[in-house]
BAFI-3210 file (N, C-alpha, C; in Angstrom, 3 decimals, decimal comma, padded with zeros to 6 digits):
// residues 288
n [1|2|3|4|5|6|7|8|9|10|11|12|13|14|15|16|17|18|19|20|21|22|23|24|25|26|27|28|29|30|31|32|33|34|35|36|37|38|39|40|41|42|43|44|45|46|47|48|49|50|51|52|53|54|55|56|57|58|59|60|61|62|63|64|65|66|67|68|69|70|71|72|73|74|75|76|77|78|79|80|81|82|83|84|85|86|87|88|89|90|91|92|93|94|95|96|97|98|99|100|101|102|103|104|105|106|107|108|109|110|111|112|113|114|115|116|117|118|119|120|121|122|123|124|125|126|127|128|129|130|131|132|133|134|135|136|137|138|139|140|141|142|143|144|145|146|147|148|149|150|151|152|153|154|155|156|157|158|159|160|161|162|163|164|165|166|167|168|169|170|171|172|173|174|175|176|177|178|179|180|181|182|183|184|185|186|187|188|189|190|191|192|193|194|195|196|197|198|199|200|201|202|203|204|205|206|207|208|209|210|211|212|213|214|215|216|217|218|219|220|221|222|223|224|225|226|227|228|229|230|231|232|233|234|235|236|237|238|239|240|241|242|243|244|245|246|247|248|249|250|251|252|253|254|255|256|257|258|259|260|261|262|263|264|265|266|267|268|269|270|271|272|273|274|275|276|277|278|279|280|281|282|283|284|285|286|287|288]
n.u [046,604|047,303|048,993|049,993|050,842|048,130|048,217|047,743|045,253|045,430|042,978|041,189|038,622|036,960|034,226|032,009|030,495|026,937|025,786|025,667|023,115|023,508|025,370|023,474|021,937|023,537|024,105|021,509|021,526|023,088|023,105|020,447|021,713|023,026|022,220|019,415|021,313|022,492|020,594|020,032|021,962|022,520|019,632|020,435|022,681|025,130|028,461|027,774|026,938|029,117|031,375|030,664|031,042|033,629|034,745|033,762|035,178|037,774|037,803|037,401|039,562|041,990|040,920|041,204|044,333|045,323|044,622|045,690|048,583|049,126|049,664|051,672|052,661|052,252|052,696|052,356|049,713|048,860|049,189|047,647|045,130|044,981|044,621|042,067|040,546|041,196|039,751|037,250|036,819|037,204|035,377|032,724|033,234|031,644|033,542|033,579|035,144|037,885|037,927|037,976|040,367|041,896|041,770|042,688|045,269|045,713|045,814|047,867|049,795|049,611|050,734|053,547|054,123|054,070|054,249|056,816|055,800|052,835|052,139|049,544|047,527|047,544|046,628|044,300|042,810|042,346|040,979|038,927|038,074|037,770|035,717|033,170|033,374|033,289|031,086|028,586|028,649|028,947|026,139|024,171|025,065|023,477|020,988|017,900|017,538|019,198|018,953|016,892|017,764|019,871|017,819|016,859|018,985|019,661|016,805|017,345|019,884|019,110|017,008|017,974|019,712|018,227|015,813|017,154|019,047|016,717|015,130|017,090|018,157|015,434|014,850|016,482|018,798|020,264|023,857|024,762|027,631|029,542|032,240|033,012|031,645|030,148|027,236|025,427|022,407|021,153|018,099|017,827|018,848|017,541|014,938|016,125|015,661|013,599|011,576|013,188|011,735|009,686|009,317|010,458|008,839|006,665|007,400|007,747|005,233|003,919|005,494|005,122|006,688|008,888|007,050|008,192|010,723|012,785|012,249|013,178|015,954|016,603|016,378|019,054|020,533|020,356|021,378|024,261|024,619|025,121|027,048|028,975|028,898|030,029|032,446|033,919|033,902|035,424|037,545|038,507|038,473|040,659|043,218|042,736|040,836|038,341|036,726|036,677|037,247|037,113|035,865|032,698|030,277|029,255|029,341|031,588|033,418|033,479|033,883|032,781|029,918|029,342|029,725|027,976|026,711|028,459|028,873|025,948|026,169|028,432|027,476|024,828|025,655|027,140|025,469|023,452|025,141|025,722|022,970|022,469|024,266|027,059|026,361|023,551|023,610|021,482|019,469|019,527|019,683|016,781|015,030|012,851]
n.v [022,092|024,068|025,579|023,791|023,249|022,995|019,872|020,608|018,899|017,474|019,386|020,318|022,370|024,997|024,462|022,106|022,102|021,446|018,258|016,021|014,510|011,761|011,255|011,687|009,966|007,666|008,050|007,626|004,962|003,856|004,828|003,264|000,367|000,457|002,014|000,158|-002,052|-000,967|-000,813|-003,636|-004,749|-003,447|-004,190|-007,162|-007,037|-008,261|-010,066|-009,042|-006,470|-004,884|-005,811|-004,075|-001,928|-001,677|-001,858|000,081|001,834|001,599|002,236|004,729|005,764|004,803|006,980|009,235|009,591|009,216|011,530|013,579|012,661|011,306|008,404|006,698|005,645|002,639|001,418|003,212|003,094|000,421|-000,095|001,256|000,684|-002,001|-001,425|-000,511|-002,936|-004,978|-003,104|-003,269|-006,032|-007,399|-005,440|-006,295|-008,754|-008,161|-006,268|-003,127|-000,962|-002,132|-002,004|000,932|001,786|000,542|001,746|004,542|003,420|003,261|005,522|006,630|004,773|006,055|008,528|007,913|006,785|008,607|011,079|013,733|016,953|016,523|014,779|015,329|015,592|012,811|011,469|012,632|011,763|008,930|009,267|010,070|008,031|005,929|007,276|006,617|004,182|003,112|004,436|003,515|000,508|000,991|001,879|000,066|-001,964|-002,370|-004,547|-004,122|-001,954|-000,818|-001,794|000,003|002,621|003,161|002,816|005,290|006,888|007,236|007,897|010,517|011,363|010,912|011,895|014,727|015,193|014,625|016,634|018,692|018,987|018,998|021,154|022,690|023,539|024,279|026,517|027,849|031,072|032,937|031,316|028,656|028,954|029,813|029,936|027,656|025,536|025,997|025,083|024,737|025,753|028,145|027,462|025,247|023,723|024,496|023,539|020,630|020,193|021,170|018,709|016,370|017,380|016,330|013,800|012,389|013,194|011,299|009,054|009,040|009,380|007,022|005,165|005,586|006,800|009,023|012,757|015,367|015,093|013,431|014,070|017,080|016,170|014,864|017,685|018,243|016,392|016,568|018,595|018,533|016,320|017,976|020,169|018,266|017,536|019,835|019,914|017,859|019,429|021,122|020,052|019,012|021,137|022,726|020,989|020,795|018,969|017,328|015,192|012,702|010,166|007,948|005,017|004,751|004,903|008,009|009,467|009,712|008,754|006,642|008,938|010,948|010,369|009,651|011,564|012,936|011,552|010,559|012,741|012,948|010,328|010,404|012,314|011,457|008,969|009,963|011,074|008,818|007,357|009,020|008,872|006,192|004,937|002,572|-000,079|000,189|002,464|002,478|002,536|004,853|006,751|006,974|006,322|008,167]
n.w [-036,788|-038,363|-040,315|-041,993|-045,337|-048,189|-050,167|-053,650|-055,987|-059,227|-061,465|-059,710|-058,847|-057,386|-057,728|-058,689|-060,537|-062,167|-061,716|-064,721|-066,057|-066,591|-064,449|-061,678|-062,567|-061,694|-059,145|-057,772|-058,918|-056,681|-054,194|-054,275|-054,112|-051,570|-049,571|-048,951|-047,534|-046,149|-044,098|-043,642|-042,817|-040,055|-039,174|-039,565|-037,314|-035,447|-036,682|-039,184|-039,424|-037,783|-039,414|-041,733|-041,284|-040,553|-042,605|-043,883|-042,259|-042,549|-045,468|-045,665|-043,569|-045,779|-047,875|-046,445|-045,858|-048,209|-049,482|-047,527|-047,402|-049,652|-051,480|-051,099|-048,547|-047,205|-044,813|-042,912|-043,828|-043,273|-040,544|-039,287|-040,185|-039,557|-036,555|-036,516|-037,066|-035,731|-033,371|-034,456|-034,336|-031,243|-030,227|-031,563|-030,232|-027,860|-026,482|-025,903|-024,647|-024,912|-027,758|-027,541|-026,515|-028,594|-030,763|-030,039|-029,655|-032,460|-033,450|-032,102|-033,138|-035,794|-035,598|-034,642|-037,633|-039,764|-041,689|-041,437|-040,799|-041,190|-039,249|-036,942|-038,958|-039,826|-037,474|-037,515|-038,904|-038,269|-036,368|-036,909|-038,761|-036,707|-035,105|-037,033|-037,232|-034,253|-033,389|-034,528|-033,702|-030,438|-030,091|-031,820|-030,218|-028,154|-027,127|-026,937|-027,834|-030,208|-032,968|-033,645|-032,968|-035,210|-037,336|-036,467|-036,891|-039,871|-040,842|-040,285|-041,140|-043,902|-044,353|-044,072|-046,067|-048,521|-048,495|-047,895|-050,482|-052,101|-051,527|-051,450|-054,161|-055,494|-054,262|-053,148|-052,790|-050,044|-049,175|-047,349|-046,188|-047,988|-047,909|-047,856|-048,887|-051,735|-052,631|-051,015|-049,162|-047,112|-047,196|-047,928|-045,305|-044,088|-044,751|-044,435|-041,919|-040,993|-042,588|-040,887|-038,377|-038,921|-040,191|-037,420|-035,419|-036,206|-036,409|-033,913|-032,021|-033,785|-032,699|-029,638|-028,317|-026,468|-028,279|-028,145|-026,491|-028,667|-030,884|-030,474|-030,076|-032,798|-034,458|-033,618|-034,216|-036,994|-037,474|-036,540|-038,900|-040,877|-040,297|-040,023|-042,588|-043,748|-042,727|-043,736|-046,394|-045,510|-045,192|-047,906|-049,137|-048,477|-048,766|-051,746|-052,916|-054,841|-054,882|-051,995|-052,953|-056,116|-055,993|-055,455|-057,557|-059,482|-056,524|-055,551|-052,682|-050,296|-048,012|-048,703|-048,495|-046,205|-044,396|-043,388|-041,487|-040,335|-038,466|-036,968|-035,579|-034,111|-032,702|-031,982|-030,558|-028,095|-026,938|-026,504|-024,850|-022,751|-021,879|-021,322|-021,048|-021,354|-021,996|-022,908|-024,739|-027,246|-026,501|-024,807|-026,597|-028,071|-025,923|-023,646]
ca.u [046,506|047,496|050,757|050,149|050,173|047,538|048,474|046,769|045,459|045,047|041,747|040,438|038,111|035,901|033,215|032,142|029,533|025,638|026,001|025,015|021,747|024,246|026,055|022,619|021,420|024,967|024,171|020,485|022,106|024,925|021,985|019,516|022,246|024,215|020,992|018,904|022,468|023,242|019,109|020,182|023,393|021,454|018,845|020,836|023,251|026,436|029,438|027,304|026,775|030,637|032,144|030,033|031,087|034,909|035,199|033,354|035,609|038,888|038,123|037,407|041,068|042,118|040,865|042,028|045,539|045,284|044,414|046,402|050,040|049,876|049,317|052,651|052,459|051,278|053,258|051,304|047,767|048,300|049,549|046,131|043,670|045,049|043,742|040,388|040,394|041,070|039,084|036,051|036,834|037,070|033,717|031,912|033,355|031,629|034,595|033,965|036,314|038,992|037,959|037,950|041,552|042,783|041,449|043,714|046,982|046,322|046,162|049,872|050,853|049,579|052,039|055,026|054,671|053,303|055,573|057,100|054,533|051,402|051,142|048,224|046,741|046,473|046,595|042,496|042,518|042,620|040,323|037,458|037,759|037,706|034,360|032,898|033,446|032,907|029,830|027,431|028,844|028,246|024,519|023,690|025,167|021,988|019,856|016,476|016,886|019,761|018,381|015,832|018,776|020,546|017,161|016,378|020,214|019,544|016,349|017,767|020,652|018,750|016,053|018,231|020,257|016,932|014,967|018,217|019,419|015,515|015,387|018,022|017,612|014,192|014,333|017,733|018,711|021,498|024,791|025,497|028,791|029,820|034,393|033,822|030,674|029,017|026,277|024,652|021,871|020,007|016,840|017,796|019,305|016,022|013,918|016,216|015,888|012,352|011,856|013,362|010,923|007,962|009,214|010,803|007,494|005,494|007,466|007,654|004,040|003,511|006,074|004,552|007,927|008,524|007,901|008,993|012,682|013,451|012,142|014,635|017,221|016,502|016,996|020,428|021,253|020,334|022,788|025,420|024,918|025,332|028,124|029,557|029,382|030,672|034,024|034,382|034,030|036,435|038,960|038,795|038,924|041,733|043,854|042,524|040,097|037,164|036,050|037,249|038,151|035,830|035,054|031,492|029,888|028,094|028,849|032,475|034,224|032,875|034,154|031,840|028,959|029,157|030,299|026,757|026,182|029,664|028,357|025,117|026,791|029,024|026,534|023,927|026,559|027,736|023,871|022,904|026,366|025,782|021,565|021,759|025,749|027,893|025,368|022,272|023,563|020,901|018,170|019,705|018,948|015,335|014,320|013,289]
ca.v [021,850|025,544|025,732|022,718|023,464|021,314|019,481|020,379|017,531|017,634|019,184|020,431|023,524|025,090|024,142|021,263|022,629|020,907|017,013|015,617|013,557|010,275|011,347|011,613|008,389|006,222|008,431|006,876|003,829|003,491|004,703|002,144|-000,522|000,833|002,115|-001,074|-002,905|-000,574|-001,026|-004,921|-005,244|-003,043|-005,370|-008,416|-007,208|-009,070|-009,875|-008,261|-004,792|-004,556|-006,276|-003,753|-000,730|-002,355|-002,190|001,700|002,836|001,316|002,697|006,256|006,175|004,966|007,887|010,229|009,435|009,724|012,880|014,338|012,293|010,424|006,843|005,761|005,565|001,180|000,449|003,679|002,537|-001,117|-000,241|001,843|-000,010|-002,890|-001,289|-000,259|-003,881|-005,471|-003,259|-004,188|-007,404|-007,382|-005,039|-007,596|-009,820|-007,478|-005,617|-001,800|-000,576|-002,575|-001,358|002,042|001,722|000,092|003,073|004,999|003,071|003,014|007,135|006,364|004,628|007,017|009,909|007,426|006,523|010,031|011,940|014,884|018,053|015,712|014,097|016,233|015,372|011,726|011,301|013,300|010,446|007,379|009,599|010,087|006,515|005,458|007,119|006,633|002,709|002,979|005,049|002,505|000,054|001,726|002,217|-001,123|-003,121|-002,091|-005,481|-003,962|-000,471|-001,177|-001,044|001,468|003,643|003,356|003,254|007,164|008,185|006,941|008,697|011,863|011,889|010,551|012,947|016,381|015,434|014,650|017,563|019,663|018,893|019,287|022,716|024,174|023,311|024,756|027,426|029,094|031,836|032,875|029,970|028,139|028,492|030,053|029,952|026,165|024,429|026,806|024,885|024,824|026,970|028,071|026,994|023,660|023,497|024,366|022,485|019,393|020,062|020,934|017,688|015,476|016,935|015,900|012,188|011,983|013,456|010,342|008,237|008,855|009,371|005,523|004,330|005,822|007,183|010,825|012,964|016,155|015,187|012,579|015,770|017,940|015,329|014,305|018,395|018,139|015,404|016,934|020,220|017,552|016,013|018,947|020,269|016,838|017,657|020,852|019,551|017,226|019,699|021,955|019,325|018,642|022,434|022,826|020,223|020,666|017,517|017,670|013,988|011,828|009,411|007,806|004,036|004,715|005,096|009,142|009,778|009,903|008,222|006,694|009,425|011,517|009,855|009,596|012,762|013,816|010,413|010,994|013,494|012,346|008,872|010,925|013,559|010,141|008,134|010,775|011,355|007,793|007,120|009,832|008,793|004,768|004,123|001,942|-001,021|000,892|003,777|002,792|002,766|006,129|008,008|006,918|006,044|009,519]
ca.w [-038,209|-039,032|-041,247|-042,870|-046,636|-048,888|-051,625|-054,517|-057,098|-060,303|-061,784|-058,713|-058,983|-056,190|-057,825|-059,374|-061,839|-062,708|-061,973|-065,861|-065,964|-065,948|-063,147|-061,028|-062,140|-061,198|-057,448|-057,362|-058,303|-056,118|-053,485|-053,729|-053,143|-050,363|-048,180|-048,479|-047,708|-044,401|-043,051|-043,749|-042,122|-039,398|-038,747|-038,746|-036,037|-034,988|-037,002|-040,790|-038,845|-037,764|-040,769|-042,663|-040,424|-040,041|-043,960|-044,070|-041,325|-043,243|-046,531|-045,107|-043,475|-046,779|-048,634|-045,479|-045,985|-049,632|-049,172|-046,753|-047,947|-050,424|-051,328|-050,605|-047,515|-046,791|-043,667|-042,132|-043,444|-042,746|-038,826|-038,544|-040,685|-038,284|-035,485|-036,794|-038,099|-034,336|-032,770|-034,958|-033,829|-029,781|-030,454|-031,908|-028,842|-026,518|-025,517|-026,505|-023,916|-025,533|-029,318|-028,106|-026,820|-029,790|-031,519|-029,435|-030,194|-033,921|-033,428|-031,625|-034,749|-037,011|-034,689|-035,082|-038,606|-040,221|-042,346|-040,705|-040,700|-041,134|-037,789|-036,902|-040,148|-040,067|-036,434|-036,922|-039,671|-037,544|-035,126|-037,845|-039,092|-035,532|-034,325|-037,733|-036,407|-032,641|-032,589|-034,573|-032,778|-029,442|-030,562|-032,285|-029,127|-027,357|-028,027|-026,962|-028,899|-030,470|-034,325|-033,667|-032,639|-036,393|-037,806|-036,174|-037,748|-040,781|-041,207|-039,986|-042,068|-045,224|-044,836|-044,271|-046,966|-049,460|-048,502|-048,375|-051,704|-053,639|-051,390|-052,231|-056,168|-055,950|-053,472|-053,591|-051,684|-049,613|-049,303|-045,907|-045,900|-049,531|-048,147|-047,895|-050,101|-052,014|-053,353|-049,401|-048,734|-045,596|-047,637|-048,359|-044,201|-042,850|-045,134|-043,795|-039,994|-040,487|-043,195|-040,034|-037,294|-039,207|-039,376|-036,344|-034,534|-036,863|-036,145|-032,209|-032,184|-034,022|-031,448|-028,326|-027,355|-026,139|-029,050|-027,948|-026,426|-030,005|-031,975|-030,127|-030,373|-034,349|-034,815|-033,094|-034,912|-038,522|-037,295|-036,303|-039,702|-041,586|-039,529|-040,429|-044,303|-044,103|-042,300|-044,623|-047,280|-045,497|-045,340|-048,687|-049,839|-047,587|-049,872|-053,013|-053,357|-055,359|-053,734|-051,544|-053,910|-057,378|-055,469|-055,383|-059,085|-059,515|-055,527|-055,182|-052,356|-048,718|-046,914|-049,118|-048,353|-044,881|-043,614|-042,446|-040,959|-039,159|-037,619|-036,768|-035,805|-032,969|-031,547|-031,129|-029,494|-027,148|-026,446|-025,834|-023,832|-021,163|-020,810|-021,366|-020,590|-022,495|-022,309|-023,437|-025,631|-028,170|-025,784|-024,150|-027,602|-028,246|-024,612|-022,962]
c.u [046,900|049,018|050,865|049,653|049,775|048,411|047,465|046,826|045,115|043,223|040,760|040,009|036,989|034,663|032,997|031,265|027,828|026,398|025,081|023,980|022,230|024,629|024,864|022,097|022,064|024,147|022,562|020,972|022,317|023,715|021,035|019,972|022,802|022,791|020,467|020,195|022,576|022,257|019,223|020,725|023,196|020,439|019,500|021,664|025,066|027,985|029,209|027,997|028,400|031,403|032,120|030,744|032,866|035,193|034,751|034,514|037,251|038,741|038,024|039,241|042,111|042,449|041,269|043,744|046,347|045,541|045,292|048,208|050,672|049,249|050,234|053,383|051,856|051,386|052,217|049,686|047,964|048,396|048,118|045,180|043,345|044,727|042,441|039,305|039,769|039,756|037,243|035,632|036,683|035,455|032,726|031,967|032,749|032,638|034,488|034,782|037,723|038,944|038,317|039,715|042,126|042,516|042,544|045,220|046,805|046,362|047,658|050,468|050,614|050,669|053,503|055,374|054,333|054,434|055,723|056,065|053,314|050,940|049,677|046,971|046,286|046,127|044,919|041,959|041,950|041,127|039,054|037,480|037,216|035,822|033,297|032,756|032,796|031,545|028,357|027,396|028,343|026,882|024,013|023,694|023,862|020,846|018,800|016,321|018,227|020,309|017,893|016,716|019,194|019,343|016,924|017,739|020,331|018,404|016,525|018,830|019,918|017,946|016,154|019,139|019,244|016,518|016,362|018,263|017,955|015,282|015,849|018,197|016,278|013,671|015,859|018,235|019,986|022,532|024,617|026,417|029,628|031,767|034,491|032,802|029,930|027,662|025,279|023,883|021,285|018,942|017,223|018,463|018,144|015,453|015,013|015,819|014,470|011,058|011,792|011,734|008,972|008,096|009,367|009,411|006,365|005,663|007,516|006,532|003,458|004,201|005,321|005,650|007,438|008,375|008,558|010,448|013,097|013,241|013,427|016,090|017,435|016,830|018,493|021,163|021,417|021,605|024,110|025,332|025,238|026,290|029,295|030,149|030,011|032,314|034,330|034,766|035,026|037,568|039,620|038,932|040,456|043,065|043,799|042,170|038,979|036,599|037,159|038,273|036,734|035,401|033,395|030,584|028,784|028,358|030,347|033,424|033,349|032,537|033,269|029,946|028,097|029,648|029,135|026,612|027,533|029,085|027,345|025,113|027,284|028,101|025,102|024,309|026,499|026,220|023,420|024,053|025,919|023,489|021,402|023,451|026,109|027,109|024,365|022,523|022,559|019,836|018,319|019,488|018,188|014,714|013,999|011,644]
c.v [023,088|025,483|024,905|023,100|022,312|021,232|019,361|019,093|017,905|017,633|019,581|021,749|023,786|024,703|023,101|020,932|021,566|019,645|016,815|014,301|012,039|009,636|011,179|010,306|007,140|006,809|007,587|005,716|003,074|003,303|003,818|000,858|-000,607|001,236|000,865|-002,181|-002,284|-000,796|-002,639|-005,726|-004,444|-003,771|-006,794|-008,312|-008,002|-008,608|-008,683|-007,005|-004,739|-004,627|-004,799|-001,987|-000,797|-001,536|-000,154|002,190|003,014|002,286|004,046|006,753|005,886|006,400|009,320|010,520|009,584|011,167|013,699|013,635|011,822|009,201|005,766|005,234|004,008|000,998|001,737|003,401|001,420|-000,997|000,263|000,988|-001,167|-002,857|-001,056|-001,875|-004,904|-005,084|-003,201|-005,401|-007,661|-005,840|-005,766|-008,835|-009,004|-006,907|-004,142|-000,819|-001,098|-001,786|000,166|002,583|001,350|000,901|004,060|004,834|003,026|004,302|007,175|006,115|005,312|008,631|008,817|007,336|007,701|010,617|013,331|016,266|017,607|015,119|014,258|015,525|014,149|011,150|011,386|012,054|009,366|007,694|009,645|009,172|005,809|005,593|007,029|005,145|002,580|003,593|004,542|001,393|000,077|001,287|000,723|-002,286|-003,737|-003,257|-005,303|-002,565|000,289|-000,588|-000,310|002,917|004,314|003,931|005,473|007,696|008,012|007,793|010,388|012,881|011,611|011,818|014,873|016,126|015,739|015,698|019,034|020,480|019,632|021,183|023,744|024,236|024,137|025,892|028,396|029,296|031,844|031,622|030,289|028,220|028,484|029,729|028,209|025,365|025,719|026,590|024,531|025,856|026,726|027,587|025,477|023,300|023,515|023,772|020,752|019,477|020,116|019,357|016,515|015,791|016,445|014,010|011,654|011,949|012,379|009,354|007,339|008,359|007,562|004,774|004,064|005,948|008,839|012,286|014,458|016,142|013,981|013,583|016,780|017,336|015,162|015,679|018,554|017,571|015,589|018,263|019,418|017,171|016,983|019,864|019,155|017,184|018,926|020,733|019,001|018,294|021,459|021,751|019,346|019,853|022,467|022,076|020,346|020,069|017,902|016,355|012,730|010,494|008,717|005,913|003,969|005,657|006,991|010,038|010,060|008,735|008,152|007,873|010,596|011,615|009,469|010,510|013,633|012,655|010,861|011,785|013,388|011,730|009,540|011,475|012,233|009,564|008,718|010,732|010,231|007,114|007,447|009,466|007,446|003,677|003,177|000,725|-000,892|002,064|004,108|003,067|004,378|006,714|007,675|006,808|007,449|009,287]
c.w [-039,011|-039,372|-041,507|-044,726|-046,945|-049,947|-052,836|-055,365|-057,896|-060,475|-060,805|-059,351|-057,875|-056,045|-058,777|-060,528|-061,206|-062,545|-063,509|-065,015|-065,866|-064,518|-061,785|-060,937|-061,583|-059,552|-057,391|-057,535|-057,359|-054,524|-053,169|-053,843|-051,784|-049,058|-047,913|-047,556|-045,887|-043,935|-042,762|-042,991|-040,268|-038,501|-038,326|-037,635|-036,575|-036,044|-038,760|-040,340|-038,608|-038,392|-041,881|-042,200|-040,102|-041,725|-044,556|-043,398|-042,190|-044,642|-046,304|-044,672|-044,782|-047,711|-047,847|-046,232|-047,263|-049,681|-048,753|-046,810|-049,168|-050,276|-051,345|-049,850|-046,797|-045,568|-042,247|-042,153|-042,592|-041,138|-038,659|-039,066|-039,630|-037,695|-035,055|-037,092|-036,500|-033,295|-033,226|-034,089|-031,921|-029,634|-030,818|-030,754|-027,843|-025,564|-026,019|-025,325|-024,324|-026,875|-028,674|-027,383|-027,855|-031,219|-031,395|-029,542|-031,198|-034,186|-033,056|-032,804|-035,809|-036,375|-034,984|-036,662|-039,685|-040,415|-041,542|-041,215|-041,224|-040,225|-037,657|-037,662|-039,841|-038,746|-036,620|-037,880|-039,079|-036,648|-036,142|-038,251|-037,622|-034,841|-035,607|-037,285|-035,374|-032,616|-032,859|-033,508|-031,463|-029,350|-030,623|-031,038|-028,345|-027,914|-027,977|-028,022|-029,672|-032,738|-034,759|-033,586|-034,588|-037,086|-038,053|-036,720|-039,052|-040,979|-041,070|-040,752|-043,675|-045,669|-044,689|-045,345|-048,116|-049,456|-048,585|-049,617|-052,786|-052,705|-051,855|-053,467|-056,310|-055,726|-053,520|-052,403|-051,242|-049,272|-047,844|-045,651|-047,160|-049,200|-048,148|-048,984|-050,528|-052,894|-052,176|-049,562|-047,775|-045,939|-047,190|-046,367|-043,447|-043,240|-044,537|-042,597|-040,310|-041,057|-041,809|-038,594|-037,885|-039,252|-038,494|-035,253|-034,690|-036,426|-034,475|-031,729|-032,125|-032,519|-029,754|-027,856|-027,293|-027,704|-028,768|-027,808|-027,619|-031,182|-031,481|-030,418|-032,107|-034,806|-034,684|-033,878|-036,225|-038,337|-037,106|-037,892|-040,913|-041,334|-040,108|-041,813|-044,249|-043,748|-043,323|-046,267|-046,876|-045,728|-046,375|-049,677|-049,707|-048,754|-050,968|-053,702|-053,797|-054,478|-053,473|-051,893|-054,780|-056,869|-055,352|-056,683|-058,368|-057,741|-054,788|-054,185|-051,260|-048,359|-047,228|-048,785|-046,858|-043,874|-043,105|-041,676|-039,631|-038,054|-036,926|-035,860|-033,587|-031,891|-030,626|-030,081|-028,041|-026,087|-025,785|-024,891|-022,726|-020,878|-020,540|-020,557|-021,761|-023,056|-022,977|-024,392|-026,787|-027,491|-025,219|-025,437|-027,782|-027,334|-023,644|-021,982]
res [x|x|x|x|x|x|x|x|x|x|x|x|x|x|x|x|x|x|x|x|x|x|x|x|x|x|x|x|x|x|x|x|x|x|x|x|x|x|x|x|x|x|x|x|x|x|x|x|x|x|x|x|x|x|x|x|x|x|x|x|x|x|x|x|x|x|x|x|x|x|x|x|x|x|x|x|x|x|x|x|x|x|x|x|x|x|x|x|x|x|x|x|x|x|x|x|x|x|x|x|x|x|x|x|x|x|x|x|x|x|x|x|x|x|x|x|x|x|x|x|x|x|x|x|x|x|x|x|x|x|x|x|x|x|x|x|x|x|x|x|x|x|x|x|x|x|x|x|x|x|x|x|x|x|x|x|x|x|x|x|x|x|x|x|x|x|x|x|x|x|x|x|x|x|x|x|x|x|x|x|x|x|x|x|x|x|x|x|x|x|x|x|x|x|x|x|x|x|x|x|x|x|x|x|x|x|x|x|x|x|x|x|x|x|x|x|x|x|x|x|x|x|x|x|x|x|x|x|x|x|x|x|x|x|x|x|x|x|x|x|x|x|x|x|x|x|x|x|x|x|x|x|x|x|x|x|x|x|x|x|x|x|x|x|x|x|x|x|x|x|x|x|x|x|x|x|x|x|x|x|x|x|x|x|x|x|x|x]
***
């Protein structure tokens, strides 16, 4: 990705000042449709949960490609969205060995049809829409622990972003990461990780699962999700994007919104892959 110049956009600035008291209330908004909506689509399973996760993963490569070419570019979205679209679909048929090839060839067609010195670029496109797709998926398949899985990345990412965000507003202090977001602080990073092991430990506890190794894991998973946002907000330095794109009232764009979950999303997967296998991946991250 090195010697790719960005393209700046209009209006960009490193920083994006004080959100106004409007702007906060569209993000609670926008928030208490879209969470109740993913715990929903969550719970019911099947074609909702993939449709719902088919249609996230698409508009993310969307606003990728935006990003990194242009938006005149159709015959390269539509070949990839296609494949994110399919392998939704043969995922939902119980084939995630098929989806996660057809992940794979819509990365091929994003290398054939990719303007000359962007390959790279949207090629990682296709690949962050892709496990942004595949790795609920993955998870959710799991019909005994399945939901409980999303549930634990959902509170993990909800509650290091929450406790983050009122942290570092309240508490200050040195930046996380001042060359790429500089409104991050180590305050607001530890109050999330430490934020997560107090629910994760409550909620293990109520369960009667392990809570030591879902506490160790639920920290992992808050450093993965925060890891997550900072890529995203390297990417989008990198170019010259203030957000992703304005689809989502006060909050910016998907890819905004789910770039700690991304992360999250992956490091779970990977986790409940290698302890539960492809059948069990949701049971392999909460089952210890």
């Amino acid at each position: 990705m090195v010697g790719v110049e960005p393209v700046p956009k209009p209006g960009y600035s490193g920083s994006s000042g004080s959100a106004p008291r409007s702007n906060l209330l569209l993000r609670v908004a926008s928030a208490l449709v879209l969470a109740p909506l993913a715990l929903v689509t969550a719970y019911v399973g099947g074609w909702a949960f993939d449709l719902f996760w088919c249609l996230a993963a698409i508009i993310v490569l969307w606003e990728w490609i935006a990003m990194v070419v242009g938006r005149g570019h159709r015959l390269m979205f539509s070949s990839c969205a296609s494949a994110l679209a399919v392998a939704a679909t043969v995922g939902w048929r119980e084939q995630p060995l098929a989806a996660i090839l057809l992940v794979g060839l819509g990365a091929l067609a994003a290398l054939i049809f990719a303007p000359r010195g962007r390959q790279v670029w949207v090629t990682g496109g296709i690949i962050y829409a892709g496990i942004l797709l595949l790795a609920p998926l993955l998870l959710r398949r799991d019909a005994d622990h399945g939901f409980l899985a999303m549930v634990m990345l959902f509170a993990v990412v909800w509650t290091t972003d929450i406790l983050g965000f009122v942290a570092g507003r309240a508490i200050g202090g040195p930046k996380l990461a001042p060359a790429i977001s500089p409104k991050k602080t180590w305050s607001g990073a530890i109050a999330g990780a430490l934020g997560v092991v107090v629910v994760t430990a409550a909620g293990a506890a109520w369960l009667g699962f392990n809570v030591i190794a879902l506490t160790a894991i639920a920290v992992l998973l808050s450093i993965a999700a925060q890891i997550g946002d900072l890529l995203e907000s390297a990417i989008k330095r990198h170019f010259g994007v203030k957000d992703s794109s304005q689809i989502i009232p006060g909050h910016g764009g998907v890819m905004d919104r789910l770039d700690g979950f991304w992360g999250a999303a992956l490091v779970g997967c990977l986790i409940g892959l290698a302890h539960g296998g492809i059948d069990g991946a949701g049971g392999g991250l909460v089952r210890w």
